[in-house]
MIDOVO-470852 format. One record per residue (C-alpha): x negated, z, y negated; residue in three letters. Coordinates in steps of 0.2 Angstrom, whole numbers, plus 5000, padded with zeros to 4 digits. Each point is the difference from the previous one (the first is absolute). Layout:
BEGIN
<<X; Z; Y>; ALA>,
...
//
This chain:
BEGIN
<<5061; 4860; 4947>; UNK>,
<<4993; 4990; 4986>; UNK>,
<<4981; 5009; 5003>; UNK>,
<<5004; 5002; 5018>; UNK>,
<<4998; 5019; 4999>; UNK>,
<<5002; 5009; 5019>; UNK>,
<<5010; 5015; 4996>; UNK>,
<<4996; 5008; 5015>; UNK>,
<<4983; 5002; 4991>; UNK>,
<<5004; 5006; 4980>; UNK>,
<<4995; 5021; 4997>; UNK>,
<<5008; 5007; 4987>; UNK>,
<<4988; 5010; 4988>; UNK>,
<<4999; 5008; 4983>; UNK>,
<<4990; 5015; 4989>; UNK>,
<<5008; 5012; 4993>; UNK>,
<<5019; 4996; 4993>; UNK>,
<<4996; 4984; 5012>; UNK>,
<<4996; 5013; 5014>; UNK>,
<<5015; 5008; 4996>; UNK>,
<<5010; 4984; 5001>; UNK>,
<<4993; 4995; 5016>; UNK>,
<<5006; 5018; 5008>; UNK>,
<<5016; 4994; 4996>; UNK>,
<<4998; 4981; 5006>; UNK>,
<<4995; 5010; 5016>; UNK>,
<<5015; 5009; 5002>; UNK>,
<<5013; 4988; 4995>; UNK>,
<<4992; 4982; 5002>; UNK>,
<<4990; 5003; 5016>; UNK>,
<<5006; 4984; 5006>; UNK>,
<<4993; 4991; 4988>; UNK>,
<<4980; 5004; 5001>; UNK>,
<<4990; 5003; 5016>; UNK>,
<<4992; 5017; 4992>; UNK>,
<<4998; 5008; 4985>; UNK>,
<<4985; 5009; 4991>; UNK>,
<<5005; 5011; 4985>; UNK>,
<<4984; 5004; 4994>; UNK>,
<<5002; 5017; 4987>; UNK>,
<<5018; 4998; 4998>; UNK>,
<<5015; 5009; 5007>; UNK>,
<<5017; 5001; 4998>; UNK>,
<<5005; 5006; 4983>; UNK>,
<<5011; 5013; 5003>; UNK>,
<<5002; 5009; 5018>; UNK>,
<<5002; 4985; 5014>; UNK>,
<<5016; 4998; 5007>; UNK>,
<<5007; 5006; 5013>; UNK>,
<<4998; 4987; 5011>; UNK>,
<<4996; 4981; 5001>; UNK>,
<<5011; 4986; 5002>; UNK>,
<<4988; 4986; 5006>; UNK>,
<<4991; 4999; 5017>; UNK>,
<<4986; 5011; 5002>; UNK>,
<<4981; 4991; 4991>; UNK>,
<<4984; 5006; 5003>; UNK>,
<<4994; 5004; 4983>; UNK>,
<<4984; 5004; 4994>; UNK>,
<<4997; 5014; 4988>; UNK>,
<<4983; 5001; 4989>; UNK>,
<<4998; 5014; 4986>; UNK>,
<<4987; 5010; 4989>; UNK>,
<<4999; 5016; 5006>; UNK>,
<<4998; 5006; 4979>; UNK>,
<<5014; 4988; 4994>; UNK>,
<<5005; 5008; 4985>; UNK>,
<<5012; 4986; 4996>; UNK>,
<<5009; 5000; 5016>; UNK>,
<<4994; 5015; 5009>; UNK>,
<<5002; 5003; 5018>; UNK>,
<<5012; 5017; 4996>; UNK>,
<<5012; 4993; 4988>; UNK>,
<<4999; 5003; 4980>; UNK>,
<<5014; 5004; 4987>; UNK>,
<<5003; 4984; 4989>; UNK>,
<<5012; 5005; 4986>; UNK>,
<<5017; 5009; 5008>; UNK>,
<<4997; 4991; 5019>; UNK>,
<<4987; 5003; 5010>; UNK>,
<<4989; 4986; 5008>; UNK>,
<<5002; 5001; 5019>; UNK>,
<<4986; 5007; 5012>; UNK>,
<<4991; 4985; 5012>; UNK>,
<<5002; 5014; 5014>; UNK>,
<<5017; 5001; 4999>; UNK>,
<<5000; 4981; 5002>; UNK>,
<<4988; 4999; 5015>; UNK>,
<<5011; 5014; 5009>; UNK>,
<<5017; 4989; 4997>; UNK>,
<<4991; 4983; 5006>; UNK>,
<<4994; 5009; 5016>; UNK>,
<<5016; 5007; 5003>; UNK>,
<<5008; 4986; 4996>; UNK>,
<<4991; 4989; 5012>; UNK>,
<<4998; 5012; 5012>; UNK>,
<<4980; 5000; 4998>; UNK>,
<<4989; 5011; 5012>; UNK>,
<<4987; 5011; 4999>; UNK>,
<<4985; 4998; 4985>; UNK>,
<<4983; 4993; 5007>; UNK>,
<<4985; 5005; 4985>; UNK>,
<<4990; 4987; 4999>; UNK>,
<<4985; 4992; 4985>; UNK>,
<<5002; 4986; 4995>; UNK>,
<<4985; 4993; 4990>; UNK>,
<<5003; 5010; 4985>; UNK>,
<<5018; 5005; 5003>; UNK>,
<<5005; 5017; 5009>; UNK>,
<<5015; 4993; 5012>; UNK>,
<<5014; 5010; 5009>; UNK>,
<<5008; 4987; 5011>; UNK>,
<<5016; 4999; 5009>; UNK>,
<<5008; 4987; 5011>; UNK>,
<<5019; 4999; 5008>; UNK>,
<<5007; 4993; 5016>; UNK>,
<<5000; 4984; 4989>; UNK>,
<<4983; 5002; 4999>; UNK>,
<<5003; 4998; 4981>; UNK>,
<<4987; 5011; 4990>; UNK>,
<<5000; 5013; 4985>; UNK>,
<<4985; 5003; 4994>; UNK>,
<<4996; 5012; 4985>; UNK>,
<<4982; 4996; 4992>; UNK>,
<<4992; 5010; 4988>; UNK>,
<<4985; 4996; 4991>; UNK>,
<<4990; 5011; 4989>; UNK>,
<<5004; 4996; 4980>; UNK>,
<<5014; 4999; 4989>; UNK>,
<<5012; 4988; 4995>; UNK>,
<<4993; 4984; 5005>; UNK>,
<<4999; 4984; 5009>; UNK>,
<<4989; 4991; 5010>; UNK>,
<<5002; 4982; 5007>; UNK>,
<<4994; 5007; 5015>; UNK>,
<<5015; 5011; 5003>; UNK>,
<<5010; 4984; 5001>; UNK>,
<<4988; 4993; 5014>; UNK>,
<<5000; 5015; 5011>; UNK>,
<<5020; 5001; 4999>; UNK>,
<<4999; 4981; 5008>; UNK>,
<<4986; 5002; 5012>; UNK>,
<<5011; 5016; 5003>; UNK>,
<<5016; 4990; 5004>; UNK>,
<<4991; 4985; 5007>; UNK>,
<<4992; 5012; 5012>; UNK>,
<<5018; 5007; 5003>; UNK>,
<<5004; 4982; 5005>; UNK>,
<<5012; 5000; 4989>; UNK>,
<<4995; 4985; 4989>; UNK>,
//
């Protein structure tokens, strides 16, 4: 209230263990943000089962060579870091997302999704490690302004 902030127009977004945080803010605190944009960051261990918020159109950038969070997992110690497929698949079934439409965007190789909300999921890759660009934070608002959903 004291900076007049429209909370109908706040994304949540992180890198890395932010990323990984923002998964979470996506799935419990949905209410709270109009969108979220992990950018190479998943949840730490396997995603739960299920979400407990309302369903968000999030925004998910990575490195397609992360070898710090990379897209398949990775042993840390005795747990094992979770797999940003295995979080994408959850989301859409979660929020009951259709079909994938491929699209370029810029320098980002997109699979895009949309629900009966019309709330999106998108999974961009772009080519390079374990990195981030202010760029990705741009393209995950233009995404979600385009959405109409800020």
């Amino acid at each position: 209230a004291r900076f007049d902030i429209d909370p109908a127009r706040v994304m949540a977004t992180g890198f890395s263990a932010g990323g990984m945080m923002v998964w979470n803010l996506a799935c419990a605190r949905s209410d709270r943000f109009a969108g979220f944009a992990p950018v190479s960051g998943t949840f730490w261990l396997e995603p739960p089962a299920t979400c407990s918020g309302p369903v968000a159109s999030v925004i998910h950038i990575h490195g397609d060579n992360d070898p710090t969070v990379p897209l398949a997992g990775r042993a840390i110690g005795p747990t094992r870091q979770g797999k940003v497929s295995d979080a994408l698949a959850m989301y859409g079934d979660y929020g009951g997302f259709g079909p994938m439409t491929y699209v370029m965007r810029d320098d980002l190789r997109c699979e895009e999704r949309r629900n009966a909300a019309d709330d999106l999921l998108d999974f961009c890759l772009f080519t390079g490690g374990h990195s981030f660009r202010t760029e990705f934070v741009r393209f995950a608002w233009e995404r979600l302004e385009e959405a109409a959903r800020l």
